[in-house]
N, C-alpha and C positions, 0 to 999 in steps of 0.2 A: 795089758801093757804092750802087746804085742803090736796090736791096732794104733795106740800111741804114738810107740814109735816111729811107724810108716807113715803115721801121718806127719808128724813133726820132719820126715825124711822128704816127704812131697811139699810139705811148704820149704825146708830151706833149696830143695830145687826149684822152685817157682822164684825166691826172692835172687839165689846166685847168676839163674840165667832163666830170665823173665820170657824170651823167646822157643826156651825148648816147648813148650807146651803145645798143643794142636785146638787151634781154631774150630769151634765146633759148627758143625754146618748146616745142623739145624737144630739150633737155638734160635728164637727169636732177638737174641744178642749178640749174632753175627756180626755184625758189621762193628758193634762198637771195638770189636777187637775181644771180647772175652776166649779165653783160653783155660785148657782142661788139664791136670797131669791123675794118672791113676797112681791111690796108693797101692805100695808096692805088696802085695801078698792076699791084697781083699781088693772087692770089688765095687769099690767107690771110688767115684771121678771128686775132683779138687777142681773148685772151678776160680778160677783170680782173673785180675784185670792189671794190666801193668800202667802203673801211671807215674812212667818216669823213675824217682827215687825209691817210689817204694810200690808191691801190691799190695793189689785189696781183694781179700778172701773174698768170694761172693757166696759159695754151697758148697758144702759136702756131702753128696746123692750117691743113692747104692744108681749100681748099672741097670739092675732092672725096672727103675724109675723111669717114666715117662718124661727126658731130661728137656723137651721144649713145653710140654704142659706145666712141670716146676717153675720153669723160668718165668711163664705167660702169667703165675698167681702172683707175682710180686705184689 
């Protein structure tokens, strides 16, 4: 429940303010603008895309994931 919650904690911060997040610099999805926020107490990155009205979850990867190899298996 715990994990739950932090999560649901890092999406409504990605949806209230779509810019807090950090540009990941190497992702092979740099440039489209994807952006990362950590949930709060574990070690997974939230990864979304702001598109205007609303975002779009893309992953939720623990840290010790190879986060530009994830991306590159799309």
């Amino acid at each position: 429940m715990r994990f739950l919650t932090a999560f649901g904690q890092a999406v409504r911060l990605a949806r209230m303010h779509s810019a807090i997040g950090s540009l990941r610099h190497d992702s092979p999805d740099e440039k489209s603008g994807t952006r990362f926020v950590i949930t709060d107490g574990f070690p997974y990155l939230l990864f979304y895309k702001d598109e205007g009205k609303r975002i779009v979850l893309l992953r939720l990867l623990h840290m010790s994931r190879n986060i530009a190899a994830a991306f590159h298996r799309r």
